[in-house]
C-alpha positions as CSV (number, residue, x, y, z in Angstrom):
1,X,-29.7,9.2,-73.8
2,X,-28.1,8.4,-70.4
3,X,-29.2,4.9,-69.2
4,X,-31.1,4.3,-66.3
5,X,-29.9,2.4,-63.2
6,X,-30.7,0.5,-60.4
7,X,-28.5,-0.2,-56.9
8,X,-29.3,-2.9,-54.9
9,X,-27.6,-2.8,-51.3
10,X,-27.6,-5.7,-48.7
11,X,-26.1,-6.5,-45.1
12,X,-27.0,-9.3,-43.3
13,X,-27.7,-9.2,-39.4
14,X,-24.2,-10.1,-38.2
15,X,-23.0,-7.0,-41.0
16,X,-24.8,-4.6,-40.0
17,X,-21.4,-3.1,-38.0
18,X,-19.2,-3.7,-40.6
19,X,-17.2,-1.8,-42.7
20,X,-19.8,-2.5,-45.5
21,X,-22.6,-1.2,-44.4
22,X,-26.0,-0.3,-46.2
23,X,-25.0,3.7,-45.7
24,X,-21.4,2.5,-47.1
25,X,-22.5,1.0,-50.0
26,X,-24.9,3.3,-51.1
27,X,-22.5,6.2,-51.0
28,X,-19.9,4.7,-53.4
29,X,-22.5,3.2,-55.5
30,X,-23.8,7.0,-56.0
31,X,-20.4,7.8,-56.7
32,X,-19.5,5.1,-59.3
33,X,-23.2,5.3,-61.4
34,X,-21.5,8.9,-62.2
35,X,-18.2,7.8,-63.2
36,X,-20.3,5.3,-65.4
37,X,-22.1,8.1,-67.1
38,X,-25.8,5.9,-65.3
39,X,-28.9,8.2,-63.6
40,X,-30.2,6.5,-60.5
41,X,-33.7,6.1,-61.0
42,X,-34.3,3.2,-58.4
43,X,-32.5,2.0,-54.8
44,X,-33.7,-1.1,-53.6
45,X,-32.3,-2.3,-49.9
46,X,-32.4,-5.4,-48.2
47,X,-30.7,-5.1,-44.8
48,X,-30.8,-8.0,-41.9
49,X,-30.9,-10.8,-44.9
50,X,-28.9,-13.6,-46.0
51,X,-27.0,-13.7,-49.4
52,X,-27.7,-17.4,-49.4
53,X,-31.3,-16.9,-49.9
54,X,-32.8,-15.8,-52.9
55,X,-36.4,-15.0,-50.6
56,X,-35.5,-11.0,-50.0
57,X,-38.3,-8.4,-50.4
58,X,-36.3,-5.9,-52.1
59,X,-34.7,-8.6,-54.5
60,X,-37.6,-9.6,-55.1
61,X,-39.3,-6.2,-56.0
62,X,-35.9,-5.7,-57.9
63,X,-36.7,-8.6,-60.6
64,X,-40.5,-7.5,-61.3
65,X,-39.5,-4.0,-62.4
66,X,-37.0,-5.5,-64.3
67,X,-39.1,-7.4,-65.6
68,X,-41.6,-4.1,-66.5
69,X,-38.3,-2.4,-68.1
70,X,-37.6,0.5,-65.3
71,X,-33.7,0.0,-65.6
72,X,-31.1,-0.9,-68.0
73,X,-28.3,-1.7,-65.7
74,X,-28.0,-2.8,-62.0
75,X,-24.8,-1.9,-59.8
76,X,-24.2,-3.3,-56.5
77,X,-21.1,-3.1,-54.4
78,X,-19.6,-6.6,-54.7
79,X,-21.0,-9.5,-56.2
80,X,-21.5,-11.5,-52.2
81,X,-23.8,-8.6,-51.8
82,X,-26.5,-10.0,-54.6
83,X,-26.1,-13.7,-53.6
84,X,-23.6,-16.2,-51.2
85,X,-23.8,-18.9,-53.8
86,X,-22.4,-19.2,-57.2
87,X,-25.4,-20.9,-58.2
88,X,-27.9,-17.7,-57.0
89,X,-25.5,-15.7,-58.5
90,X,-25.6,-17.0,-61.9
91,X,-30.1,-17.5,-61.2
92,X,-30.2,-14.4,-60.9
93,X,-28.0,-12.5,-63.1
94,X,-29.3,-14.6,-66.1
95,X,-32.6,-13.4,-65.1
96,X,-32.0,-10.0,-64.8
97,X,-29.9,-10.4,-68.3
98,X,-33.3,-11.9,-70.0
99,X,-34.9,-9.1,-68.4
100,X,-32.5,-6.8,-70.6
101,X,-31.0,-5.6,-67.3
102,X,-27.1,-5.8,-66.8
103,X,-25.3,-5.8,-63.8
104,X,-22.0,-3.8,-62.8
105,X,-19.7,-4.7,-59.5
106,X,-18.1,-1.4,-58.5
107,X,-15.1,-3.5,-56.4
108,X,-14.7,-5.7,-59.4
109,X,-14.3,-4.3,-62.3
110,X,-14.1,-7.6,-64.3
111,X,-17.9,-8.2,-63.2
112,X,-19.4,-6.9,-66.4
113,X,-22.6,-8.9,-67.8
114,X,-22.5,-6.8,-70.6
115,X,-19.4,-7.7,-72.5
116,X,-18.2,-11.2,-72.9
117,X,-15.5,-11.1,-70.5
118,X,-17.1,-9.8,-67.7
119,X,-19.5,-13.0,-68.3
120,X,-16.5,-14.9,-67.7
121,X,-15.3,-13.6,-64.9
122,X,-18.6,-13.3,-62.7
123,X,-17.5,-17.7,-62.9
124,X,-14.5,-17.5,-60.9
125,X,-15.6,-14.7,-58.3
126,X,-18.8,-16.0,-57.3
127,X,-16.8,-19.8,-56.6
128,X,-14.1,-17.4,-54.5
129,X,-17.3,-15.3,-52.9
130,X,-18.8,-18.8,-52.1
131,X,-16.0,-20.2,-50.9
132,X,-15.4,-17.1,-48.5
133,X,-18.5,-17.7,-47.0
134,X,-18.0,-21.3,-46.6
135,X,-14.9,-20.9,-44.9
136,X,-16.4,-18.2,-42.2
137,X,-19.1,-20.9,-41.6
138,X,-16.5,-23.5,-41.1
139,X,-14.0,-21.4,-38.5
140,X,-17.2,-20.6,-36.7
141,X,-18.2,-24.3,-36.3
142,X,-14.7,-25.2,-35.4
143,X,-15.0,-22.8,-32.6
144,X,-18.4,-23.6,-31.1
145,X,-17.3,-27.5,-31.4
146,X,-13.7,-26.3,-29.2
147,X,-15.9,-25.1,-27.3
148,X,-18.2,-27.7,-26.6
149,X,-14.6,-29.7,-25.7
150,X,-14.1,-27.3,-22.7
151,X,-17.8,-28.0,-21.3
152,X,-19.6,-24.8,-22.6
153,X,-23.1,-25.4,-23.6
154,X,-23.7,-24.5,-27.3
155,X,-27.1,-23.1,-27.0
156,X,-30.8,-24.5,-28.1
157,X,-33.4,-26.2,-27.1
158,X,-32.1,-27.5,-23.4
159,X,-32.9,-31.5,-22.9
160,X,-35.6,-32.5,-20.4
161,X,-33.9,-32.6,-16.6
162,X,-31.6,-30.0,-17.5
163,X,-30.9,-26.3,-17.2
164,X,-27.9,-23.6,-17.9
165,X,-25.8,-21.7,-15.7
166,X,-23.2,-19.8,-16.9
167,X,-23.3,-21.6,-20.7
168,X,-22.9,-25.3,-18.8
169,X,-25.2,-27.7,-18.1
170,X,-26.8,-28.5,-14.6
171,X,-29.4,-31.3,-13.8
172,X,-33.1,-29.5,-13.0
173,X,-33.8,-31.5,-9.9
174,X,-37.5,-31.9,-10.4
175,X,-37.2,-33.0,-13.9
176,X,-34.5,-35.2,-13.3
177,X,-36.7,-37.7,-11.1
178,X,-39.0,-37.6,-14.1
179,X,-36.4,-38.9,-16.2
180,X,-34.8,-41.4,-14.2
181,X,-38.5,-42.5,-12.9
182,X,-38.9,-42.8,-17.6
183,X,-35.8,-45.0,-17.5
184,X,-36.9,-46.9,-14.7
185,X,-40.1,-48.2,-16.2
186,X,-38.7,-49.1,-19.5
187,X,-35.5,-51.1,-17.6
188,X,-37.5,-52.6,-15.3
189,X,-40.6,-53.2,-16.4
190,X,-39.9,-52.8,-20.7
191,X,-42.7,-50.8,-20.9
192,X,-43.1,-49.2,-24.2
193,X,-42.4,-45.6,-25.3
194,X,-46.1,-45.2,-25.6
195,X,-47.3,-47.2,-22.4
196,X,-44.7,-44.3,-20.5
197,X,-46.3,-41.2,-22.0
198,X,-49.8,-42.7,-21.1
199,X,-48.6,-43.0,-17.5
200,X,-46.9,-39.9,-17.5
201,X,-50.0,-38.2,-18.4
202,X,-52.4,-40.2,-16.4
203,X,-50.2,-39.5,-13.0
204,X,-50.8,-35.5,-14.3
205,X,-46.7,-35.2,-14.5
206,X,-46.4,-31.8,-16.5
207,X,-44.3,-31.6,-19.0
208,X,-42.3,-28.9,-19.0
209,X,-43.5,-26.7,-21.5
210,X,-47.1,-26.6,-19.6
211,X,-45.2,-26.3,-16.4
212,X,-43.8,-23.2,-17.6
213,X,-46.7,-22.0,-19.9
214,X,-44.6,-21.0,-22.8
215,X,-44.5,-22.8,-26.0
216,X,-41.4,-24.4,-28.1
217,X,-40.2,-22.1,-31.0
218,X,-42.9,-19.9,-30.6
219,X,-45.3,-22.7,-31.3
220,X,-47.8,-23.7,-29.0
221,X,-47.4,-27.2,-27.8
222,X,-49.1,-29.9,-26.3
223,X,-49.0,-30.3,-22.2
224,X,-50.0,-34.1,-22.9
225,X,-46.4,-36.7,-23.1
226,X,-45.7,-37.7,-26.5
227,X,-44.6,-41.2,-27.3
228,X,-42.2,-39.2,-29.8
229,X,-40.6,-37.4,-26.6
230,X,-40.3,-39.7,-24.3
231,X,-38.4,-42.0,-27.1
232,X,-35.9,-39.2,-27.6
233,X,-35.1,-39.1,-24.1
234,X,-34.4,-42.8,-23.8
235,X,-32.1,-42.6,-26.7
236,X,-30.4,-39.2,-25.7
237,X,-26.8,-39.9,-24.7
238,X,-26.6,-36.6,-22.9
239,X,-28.4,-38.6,-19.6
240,X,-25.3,-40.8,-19.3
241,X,-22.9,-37.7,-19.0
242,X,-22.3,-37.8,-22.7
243,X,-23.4,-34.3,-24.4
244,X,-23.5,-34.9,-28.0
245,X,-23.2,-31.4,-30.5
246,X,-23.4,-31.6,-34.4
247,X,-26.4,-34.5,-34.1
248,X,-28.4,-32.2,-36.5
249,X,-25.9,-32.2,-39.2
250,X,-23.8,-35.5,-39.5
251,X,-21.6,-34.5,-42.4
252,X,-18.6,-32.7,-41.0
253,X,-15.3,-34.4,-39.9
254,X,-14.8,-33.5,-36.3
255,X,-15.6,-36.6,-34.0
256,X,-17.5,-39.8,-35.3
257,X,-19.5,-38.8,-38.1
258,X,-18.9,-34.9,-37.2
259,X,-20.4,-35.2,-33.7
260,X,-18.3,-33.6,-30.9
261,X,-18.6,-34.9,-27.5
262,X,-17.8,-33.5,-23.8
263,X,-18.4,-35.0,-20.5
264,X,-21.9,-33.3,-18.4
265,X,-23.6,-34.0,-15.7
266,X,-25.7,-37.7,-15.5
267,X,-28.5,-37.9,-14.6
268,X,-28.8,-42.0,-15.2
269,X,-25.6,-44.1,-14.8
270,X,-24.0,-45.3,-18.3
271,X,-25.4,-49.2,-17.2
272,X,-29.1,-48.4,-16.9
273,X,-28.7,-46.1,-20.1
274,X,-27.3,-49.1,-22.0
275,X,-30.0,-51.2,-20.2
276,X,-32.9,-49.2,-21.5
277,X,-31.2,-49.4,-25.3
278,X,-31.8,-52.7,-25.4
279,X,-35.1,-52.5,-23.9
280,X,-35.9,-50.4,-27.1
281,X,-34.6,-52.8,-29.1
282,X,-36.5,-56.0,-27.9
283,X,-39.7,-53.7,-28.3
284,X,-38.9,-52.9,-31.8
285,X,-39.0,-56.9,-32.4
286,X,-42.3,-57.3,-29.9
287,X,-43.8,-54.5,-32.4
288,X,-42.9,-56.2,-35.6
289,X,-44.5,-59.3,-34.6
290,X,-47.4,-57.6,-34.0
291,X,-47.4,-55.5,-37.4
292,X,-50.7,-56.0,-39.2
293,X,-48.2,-57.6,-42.2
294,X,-45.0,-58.4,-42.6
295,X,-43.7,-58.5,-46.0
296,X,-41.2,-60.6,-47.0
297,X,-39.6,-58.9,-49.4
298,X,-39.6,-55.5,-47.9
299,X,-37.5,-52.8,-48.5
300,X,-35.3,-55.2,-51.6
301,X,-37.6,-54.4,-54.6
302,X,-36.4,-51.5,-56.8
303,X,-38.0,-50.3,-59.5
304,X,-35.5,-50.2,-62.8
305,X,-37.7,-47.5,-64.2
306,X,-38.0,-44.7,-61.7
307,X,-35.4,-46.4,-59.3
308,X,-37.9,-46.3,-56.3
309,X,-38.7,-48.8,-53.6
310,X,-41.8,-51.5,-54.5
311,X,-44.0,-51.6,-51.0
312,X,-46.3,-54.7,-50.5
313,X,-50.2,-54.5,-50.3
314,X,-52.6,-56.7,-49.1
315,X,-56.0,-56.3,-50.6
316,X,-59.6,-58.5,-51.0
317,X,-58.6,-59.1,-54.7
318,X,-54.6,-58.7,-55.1
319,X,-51.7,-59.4,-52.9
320,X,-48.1,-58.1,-54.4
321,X,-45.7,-55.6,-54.6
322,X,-46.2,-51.9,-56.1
323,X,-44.2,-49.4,-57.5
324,X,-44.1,-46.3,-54.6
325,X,-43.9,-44.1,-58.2
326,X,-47.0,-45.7,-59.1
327,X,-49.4,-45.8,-56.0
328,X,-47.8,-42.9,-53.5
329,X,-49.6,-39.6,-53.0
330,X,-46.7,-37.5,-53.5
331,X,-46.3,-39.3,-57.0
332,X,-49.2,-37.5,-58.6
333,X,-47.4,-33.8,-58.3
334,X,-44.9,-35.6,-61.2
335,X,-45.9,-34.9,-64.8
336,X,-46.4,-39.1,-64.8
337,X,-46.8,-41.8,-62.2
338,X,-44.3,-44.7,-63.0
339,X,-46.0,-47.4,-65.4
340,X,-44.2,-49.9,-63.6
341,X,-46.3,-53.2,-63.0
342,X,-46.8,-54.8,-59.9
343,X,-45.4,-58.2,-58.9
344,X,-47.6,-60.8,-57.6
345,X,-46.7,-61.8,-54.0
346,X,-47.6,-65.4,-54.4
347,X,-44.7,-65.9,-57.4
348,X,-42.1,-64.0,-56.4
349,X,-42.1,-64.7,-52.8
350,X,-42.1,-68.4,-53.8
351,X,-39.2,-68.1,-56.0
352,X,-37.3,-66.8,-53.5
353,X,-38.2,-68.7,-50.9
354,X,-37.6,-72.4,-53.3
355,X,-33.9,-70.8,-52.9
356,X,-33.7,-70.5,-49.7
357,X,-35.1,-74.2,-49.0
358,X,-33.0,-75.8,-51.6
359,X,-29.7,-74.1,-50.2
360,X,-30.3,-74.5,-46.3
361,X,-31.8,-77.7,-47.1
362,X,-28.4,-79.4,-48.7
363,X,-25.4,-76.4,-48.5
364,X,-22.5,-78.3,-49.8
365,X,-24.5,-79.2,-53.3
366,X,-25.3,-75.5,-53.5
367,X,-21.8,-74.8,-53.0
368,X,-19.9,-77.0,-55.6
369,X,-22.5,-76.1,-58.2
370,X,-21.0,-73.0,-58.0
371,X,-18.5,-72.4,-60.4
372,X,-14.8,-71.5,-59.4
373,X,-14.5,-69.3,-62.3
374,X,-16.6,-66.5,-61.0
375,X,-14.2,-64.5,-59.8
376,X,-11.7,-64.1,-62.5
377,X,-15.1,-63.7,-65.0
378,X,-15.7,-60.2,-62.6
379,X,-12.4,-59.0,-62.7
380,X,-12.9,-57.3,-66.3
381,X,-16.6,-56.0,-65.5
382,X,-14.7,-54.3,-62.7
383,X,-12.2,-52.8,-64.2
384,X,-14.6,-51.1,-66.7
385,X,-16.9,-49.8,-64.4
386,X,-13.7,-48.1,-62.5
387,X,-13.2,-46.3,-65.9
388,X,-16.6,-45.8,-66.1
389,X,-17.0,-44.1,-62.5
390,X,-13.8,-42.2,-62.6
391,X,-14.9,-40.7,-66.5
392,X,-17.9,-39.4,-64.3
393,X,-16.4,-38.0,-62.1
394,X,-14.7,-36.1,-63.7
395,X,-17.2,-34.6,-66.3
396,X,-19.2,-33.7,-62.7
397,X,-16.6,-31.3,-61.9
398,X,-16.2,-30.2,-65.1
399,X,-20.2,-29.3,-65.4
400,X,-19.9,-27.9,-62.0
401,X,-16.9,-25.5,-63.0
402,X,-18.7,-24.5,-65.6
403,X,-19.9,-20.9,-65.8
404,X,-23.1,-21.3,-68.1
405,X,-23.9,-24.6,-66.0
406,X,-26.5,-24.9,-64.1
407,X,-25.1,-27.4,-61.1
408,X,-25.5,-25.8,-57.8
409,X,-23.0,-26.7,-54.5
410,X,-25.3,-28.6,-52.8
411,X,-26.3,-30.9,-55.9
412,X,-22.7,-30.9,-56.8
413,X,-21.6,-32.7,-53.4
414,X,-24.3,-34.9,-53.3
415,X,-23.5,-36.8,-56.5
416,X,-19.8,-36.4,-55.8
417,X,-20.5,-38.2,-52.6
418,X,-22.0,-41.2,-54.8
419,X,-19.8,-41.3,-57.1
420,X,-16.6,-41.4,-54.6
421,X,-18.5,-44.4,-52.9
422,X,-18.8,-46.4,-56.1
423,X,-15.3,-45.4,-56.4
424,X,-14.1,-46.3,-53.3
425,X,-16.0,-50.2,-53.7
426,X,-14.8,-50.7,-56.9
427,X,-11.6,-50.4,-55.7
428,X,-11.2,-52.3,-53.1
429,X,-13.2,-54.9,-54.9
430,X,-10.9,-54.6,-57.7
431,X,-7.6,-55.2,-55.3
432,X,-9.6,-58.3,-53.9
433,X,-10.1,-59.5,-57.6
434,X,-6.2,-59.3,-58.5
435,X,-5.6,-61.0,-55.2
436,X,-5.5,-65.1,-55.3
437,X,-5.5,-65.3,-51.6
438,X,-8.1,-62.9,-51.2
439,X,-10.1,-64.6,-53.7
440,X,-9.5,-68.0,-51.6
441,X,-10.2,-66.1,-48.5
442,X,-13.4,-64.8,-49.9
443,X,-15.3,-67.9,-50.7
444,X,-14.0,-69.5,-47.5
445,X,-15.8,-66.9,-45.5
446,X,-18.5,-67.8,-48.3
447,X,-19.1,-71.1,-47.5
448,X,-18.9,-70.7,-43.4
449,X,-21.4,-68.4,-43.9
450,X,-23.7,-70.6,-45.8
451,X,-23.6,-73.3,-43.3
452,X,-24.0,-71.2,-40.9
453,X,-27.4,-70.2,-41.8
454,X,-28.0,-73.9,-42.9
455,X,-26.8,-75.3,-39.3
456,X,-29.2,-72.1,-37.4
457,X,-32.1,-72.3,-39.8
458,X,-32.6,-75.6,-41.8
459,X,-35.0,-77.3,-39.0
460,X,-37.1,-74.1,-38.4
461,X,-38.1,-73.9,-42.5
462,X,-40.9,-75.7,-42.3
463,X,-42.9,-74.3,-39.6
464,X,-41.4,-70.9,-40.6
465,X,-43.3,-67.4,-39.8
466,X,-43.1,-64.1,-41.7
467,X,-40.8,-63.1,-39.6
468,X,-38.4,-65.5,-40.1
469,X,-39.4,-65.7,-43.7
470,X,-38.6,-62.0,-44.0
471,X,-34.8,-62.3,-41.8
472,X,-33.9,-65.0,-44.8
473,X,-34.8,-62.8,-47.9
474,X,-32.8,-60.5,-46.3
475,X,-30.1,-62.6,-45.8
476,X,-30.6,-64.5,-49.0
477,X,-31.2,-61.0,-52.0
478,X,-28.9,-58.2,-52.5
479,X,-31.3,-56.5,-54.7
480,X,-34.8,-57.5,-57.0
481,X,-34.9,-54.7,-59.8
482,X,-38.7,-54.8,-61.8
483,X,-38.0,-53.6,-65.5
484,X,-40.7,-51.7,-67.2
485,X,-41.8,-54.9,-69.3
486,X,-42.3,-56.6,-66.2
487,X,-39.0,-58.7,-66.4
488,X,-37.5,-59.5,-62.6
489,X,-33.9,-59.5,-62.1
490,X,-32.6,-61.2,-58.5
491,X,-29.2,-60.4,-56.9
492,X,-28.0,-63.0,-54.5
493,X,-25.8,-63.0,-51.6
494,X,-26.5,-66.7,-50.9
């Protein structure tokens, strides 16, 4: 009985010209289901779509008659053409191979899901097809960053007071007197973000989307000023004559923190920019002061169960600290909220703060109760968790090398990222450690510190606010961590 087949053909938009086209592919797919003894009884095409998604009609239509048994066997042309990634590629291959279906490369041979060693091999060619990919991506960023360098726009959404000509910028006079009039106001007067858009909006200033009656990404939008807006053009560096490309993805290594930057036309001089930045930042204390409550411990309590943030409530009968795993929304789409319990406000907050009296209050007595031994007592701890942290690392890679696993790229880097940071403060923790000068230098720096906070803060404790209260914890904790029997550890700095 001759088996039945299935091709699956796909070109993405910027393929469509190549020498692997849909017509291309289906010809010598035709050609090799012969030669492999398989009757075509489906085609299923996907042209104008990504390999790195798995959202494709045809794909998609593919799997459910798999699924019903219409096939035995899928070919495609290479292995990029069913998926980008090699964790796609394995997603789907495994699900077409519990489907029954297996699938055939005609430009690899090794690429057999039916035998053993064409399992093997799909490993190493969907890394290489994934890494092909990655390595167009990166030449093509390289080239739109050199040119950015050279002063050539790279495309988007244009800022507010700005236009294009000939792929560089040039100030939009109109909306340029806007922006400098938004600067203006918040220099000179420190209005708010929000007390501008209500201005802007009350003098009947369009914005420019309402100006020009067309909408932003094919979405309607509002002809009112946003607080959100106007904040992002008091923060946007491209009004000082600084254009800044790569601010959406941070990761890459050109520039500082894989932002490129080229001169452009200003609009406001570098001074008033600057001006208006601190402006910003004096608000964001003025609005902190006036937050309904300001939690003392915020943002230091983790929770050693599920490892998320506690948040402080206020409420008629209870005033603590919660687990976000217990009381968040977005907690109850988990199979369990966290069981964590809550701490009490009134006895943790007290704890910390008899610290924070007792050391301010007499410095030197906190600091020869400390004993000198400290240091060499970490020095082993260290060492192990070096071990510990490098053993990790490399079963990661391992698991993510593995064929049959199930790590994916993006997961892969994430947690190599982590684990390269622990790395990296181990060691140099580890170097200070073995270092008796460092050591001495270390608690010096200590002990400066700590009278320092004594000499700015010790007459201010007793009349102190919550917002002061909260600037000490923070000085004062590294960490609280809430165990799931309710036991508290504290880190301290101080």
């Amino acid at each position: 009985m001759t088996s039945r087949a299935a091709t699956y053909t796909r070109v993405s938009t910027e393929e469509q010209l190549t020498n692997h086209s849909l017509e291309t592919q289906a010809t010598k797919l035709a050609a090799f289901a012969d030669q492999q003894g398989l009757t075509v009884v489906r085609q299923y095409v996907d042209g104008g779509h990504s390999g790195a998604k798995r959202d494709r009609p045809a794909l998609a239509q593919l799997l459910a008659d798999a699924g019903a048994g219409l096939f035995d066997t899928m070919l495609i042309y290479r292995l990029d053409r069913l998926a980008r990634s090699t964790h796609l590629a394995y997603s789907l291959i495994q699900e077409l191979l519990d489907a029954g279906v297996g699938v055939k490369s005609f430009s690899e041979p090794q690429i057999d899901s039916t035998t053993p060693m064409g399992k093997v091999s799909l490993g190493v060619t969907a890394i290489f097809a994934e890494l092909e990919r990655d390595t167009f991506m990166q030449r093509s960023r390289d080239g739109t960053r050199k040119a950015v360098e050279k002063g050539v726009y790279s495309g988007g959404i244009t800022a507010y007071g700005y236009t294009t000509q000939d792929k560089r910028l040039v100030v939009h006079d109109e909306e340029a007197e806007v922006v400098r009039m938004i600067f203006g106001w918040c220099v000179e007067r420190s209005w708010s973000n929000i007390r501008i858009a209500e201005e802007l909006s009350r003098l009947n200033i369009p914005t420019r989307y309402r100006r020009d009656g067309r909408g932003l990404r094919g979405q309607a939008t509002s002809a009112h000023w946003r607080p959100g807006a106007i904040l992002r053009i008091l923060k946007n560096t491209t009004y000082k004559g600084e254009y800044r490309y790569g601010k959406r993805n941070t990761k890459g290594p050109s520039g500082q923190n894989g932002i490129t930057t080229a001169p452009c036309p200003a609009i406001v001089t570098p001074e008033v920019w600057e001006a208006a930045q601190s402006t910003l930042s004096r608000n964001r204390l003025t609005a902190l002061k006036n937050a309904k409550h300001i939690y003392m411990l915020k943002s230091l309590i983790r929770c050693g169960t599920c490892g998320r943030t506690y948040c402080g409530t206020k409420g008629s009968t209870w005033e603590g600290y919660a687990c976000l795993g217990r009381t968040s929304r977005s907690s109850t789409a988990r199979a369990e909220k966290c069981r964590s319990p809550g701490l009490s406000m009134r006895d943790i907050e007290a704890h910390v703060w008899d610290r924070i009296v007792t050391v301010l209050g007499d410095p030197a007595a906190h600091l020869a109760a400390q004993p000198l031994t400290l240091i060499p007592a970490e020095l082993p701890h260290v060492e192990g968790a070096l071990v510990d942290a490098r053993r990790s690392r490399s079963r990661l890679t391992d698991l993510y090398l593995d064929p049959s696993g199930a790590l994916d790229k993006a997961e892969y880097l994430s947690r190599l990222s982590v684990l390269d940071g622990q790395l990296a403060t181990l060691g140099a923790r580890l170097t200070e450690l073995r270092d008796a000068d460092a050591q001495v230098q270390a608690r010096a720096r200590h002990e400066a510190h700590v009278h320092a906070l004594s000499g700015q803060y010790r007459g201010a404790l007793d009349g102190a606010d919550d917002t002061l209260r909260q600037r000490l914890a923070h000085e004062f904790v590294e960490r609280i961590v809430v165990q799931g029997d309710g036991s508290v550890d504290v880190a301290w700095k101080v």
